[in-house]
C-alpha positions in Angstrom: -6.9 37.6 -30.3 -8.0 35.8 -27.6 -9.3 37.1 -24.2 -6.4 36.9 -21.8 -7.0 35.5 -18.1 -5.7 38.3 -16.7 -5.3 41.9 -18.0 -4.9 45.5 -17.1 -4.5 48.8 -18.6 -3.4 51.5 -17.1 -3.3 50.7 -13.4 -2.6 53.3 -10.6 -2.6 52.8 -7.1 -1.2 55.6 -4.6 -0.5 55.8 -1.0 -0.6 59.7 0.0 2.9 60.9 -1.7 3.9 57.1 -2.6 3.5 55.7 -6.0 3.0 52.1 -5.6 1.7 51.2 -8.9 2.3 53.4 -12.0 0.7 52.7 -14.8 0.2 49.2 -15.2 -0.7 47.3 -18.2 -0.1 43.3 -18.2 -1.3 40.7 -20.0 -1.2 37.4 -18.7 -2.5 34.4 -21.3 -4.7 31.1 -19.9 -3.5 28.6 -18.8 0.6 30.5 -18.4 2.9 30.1 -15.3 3.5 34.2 -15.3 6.1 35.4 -13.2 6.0 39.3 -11.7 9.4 39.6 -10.8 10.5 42.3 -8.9 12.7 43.9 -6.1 11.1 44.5 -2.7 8.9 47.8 -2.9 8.4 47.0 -6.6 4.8 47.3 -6.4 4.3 43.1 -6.5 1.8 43.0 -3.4 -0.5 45.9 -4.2 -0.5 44.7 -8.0 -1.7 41.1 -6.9 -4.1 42.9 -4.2 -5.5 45.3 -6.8 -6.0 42.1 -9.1 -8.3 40.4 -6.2 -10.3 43.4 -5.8 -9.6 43.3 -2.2 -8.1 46.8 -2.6 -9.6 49.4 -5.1 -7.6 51.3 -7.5 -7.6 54.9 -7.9 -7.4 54.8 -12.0 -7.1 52.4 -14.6 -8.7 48.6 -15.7 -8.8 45.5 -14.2 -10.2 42.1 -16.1 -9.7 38.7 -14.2 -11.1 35.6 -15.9 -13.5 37.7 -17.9 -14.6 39.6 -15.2 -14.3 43.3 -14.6 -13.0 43.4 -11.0 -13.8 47.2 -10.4 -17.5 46.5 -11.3 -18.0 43.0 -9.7 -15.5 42.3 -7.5 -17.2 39.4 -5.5 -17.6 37.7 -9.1 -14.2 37.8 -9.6 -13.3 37.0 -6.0 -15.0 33.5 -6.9 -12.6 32.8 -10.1 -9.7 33.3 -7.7 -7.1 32.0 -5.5 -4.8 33.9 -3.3 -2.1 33.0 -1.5 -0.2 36.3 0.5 2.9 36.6 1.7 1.4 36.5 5.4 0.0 33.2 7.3 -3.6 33.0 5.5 -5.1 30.3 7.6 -7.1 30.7 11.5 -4.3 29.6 13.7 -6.5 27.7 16.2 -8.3 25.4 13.7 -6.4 22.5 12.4 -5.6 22.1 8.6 -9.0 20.0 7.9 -11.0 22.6 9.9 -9.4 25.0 7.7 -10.2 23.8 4.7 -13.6 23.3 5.5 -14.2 27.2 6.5 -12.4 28.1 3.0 -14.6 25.2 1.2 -17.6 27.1 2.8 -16.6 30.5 2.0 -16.5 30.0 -1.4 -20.0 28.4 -1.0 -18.7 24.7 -1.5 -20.0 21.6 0.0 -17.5 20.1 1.6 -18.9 16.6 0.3 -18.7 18.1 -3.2 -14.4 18.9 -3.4 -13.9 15.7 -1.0 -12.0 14.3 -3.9 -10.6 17.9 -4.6 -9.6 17.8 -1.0 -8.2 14.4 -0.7 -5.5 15.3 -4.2 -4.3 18.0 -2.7 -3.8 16.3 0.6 -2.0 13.7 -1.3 0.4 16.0 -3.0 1.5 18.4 0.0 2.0 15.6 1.8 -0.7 16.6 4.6 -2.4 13.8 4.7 -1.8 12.9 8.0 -1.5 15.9 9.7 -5.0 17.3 8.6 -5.8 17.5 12.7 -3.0 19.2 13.4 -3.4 23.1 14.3 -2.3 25.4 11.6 -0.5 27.3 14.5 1.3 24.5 15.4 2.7 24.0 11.8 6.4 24.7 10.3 6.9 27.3 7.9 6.6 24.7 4.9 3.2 22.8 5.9 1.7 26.3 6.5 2.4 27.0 3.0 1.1 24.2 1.7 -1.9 24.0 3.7 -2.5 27.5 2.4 -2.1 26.3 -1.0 -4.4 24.0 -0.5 -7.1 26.7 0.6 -6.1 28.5 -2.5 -7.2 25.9 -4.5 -10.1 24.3 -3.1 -12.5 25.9 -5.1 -11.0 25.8 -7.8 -10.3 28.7 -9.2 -9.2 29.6 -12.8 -6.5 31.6 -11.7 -4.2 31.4 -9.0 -2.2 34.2 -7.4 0.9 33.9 -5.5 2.9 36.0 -3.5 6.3 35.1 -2.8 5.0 31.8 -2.1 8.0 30.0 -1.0 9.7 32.6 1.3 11.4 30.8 4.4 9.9 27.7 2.9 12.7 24.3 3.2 13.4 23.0 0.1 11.6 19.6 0.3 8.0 21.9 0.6 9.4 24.1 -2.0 10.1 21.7 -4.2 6.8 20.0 -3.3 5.0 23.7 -3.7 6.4 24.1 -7.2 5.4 20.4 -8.2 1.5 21.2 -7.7 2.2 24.3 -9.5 2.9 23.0 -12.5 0.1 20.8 -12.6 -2.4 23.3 -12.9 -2.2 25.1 -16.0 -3.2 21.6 -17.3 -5.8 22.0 -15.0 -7.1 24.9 -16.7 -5.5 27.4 -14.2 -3.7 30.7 -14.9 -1.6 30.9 -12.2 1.0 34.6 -11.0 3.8 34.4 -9.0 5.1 37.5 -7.2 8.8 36.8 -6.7 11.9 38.5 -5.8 14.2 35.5 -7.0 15.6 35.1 -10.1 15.7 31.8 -9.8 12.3 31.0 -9.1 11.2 33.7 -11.8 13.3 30.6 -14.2 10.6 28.6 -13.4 7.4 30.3 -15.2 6.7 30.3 -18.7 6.8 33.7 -18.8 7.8 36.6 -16.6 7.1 40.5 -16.7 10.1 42.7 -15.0 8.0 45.0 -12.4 10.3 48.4 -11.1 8.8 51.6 -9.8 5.1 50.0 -10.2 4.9 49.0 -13.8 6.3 46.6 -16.2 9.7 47.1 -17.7 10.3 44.4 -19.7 8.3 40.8 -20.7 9.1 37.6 -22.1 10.3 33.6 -21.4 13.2 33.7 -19.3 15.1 32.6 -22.4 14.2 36.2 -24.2 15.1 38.6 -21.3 18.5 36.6 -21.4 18.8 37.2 -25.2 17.9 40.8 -24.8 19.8 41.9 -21.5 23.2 40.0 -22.0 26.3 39.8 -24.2 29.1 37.5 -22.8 29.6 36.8 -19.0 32.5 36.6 -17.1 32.8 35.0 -14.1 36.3 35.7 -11.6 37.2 34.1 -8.6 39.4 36.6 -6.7 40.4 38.5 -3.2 39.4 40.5 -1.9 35.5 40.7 -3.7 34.8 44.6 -2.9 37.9 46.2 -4.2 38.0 43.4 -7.3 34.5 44.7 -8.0 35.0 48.0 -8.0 38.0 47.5 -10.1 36.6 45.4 -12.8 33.3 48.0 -12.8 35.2 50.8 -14.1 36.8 48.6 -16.7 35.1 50.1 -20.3 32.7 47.4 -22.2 31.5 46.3 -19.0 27.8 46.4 -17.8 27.2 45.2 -14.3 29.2 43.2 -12.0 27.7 40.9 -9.0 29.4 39.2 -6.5 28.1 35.9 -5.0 30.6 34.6 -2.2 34.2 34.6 -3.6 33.4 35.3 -7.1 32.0 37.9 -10.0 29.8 37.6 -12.6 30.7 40.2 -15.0 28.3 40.9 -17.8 30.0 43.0 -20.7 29.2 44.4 -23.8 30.1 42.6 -26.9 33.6 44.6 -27.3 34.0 44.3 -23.9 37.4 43.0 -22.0 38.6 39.5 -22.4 39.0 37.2 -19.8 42.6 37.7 -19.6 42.5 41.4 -19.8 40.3 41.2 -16.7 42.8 38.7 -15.0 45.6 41.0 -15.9 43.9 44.0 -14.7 43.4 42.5 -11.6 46.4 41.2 -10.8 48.5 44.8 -11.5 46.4 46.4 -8.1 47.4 43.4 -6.4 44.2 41.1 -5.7 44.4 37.5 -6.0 42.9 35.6 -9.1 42.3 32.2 -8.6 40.6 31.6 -12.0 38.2 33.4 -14.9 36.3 31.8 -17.4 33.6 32.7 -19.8 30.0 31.0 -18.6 26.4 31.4 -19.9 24.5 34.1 -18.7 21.4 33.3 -16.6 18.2 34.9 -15.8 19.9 37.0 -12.6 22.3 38.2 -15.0 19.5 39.7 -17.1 17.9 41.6 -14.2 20.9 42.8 -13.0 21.8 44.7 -16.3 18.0 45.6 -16.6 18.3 47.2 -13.5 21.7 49.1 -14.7 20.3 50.1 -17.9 17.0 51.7 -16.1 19.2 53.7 -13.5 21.0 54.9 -16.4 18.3 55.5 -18.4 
């Protein structure tokens, strides 16, 4: 088998009573889009700061483009590019002044990535803002000037946390379109996320709860594995419906996303108008029910309910 980009075995990481990364083994292949997909105090951040040695792990292994990070951490440091969830770039210097003291930190010649540079420029869209202070940017151009500091070096694998929180749509969408350009590039790149929708974006993604992985696969396979047939009820009031319909037998998790529910159930789970019926006899409004395909949210939802009751 091949040497994968990134791997760990075995990765601890505590903060006095605090278990922030239990355990950890992940394999992420060259050249992949990998999602790490994960509620907030999952252990995302301090798995993607363990990874760029910048914090040091009290057990376990840690290989990043063929380097051992515990042993060499400035060799790895070169393969990589990070991108945190807080403003990476000097506030005071504008975006080309900033990518000149990121060019020079990784020991580049600004004359040598000028072309590197100008790309990157192209596709963010910065082109002619590259005098403008970083401070004096909107959430979005921050981003993507940080990006482009990410990548100016280029590294051969990318790490991003939560890349696109608070980001408008327009840089999102603009963030996500360089993304999936690099693997052709030859770049592994990780995406610490939150959002089940952007997780639908990677190749692959790998379930992270209480510090280490839970489950792995393409978006399609988590889908396969954590889902039956969905339901989806548009009703009144959306509390007491979903309490209701939660106590029904066959079913496995219910969310509610504005005036509706998503019911995920079991194979011999209710029918759609058993779930009408039984909604209407308390008295709540139904104003329709149909059966839908499942989607990657519906997966981590009933991952999340089978691990509680685990």
């Amino acid at each position: 088998m091949a040497e994968a980009s990134v791997r760990t075995k075995g990765l601890c990481k505590r903060f006095g009573e605090i278990v922030a990364v239990d355990g950890l083994d992940l394999r992420v292949e060259a050249g992949e889009i990998f999602g790490l997909v994960g509620s907030d105090g999952a252990g995302k951040t301090t798995t993607l700061r363990l990874l760029t040695g910048l914090m040091a792990p009290d057990s376990g292994e840690i290989m990043v483009a063929g380097v051992d990070v515990r042993a060499y951490p400035e060799d790895a440091r070169r393969r990589l590019g990070y991108l945190p969830q807080t403003f990476a770039l000097h506030g005071d210097l504008s975006i080309a002044e900033n990518i000149r003291y990121f060019a020079d930190l990784f020991c580049q010649d600004l004359g040598e990535v000028a072309e590197r540079r100008d790309e990157l420029l192209d596709a963010t869209g910065l082109a002619e803002f590259t005098e403008r202070r970083a401070q004096d940017l909107s959430g979005g151009m921050k981003q993507k000037a940080a990006l482009i500091c990410a990548l100016i070096h280029r590294p051969t694998v990318l790490l991003l946390d939560e890349p696109t929180r608070g980001v408008d749509p327009v840089s999102r969408r603009d963030l996500w379109q360089i993304v999936y350009e690099l693997p052709a590039e030859g770049v592994t790149v990780i995406v610490a996320t939150p959002d089940a929708d952007e997780a639908e974006r990677c190749s692959r993604i790998g379930v992270i709860a209480g510090g280490a992985i839970v489950d792995a696969g393409t978006p399609e396979e988590l889908v396969a594995r954590h889902t039956a047939r969905l339901i989806e009820v548009a009703t009144e009031p959306t509390r007491q419906a979903r309490r209701l319909v939660h106590d029904m037998p066959g079913v496995r998790a219910v969310s509610a996303l504005g005036g509706h529910l998503r019911v995920s159930l079991e194979d011999d789970g209710p029918s759609a108008d058993e779930i009408s019926s039984a909604l209407a006899d308390e008295g709540l409004r139904v104003e329709g029910v149909r059966e839908v395909e499942p989607r990657l949210e519906d997966a981590l939802l009933a991952l999340e309910v089978e691990r509680d009751a685990a």
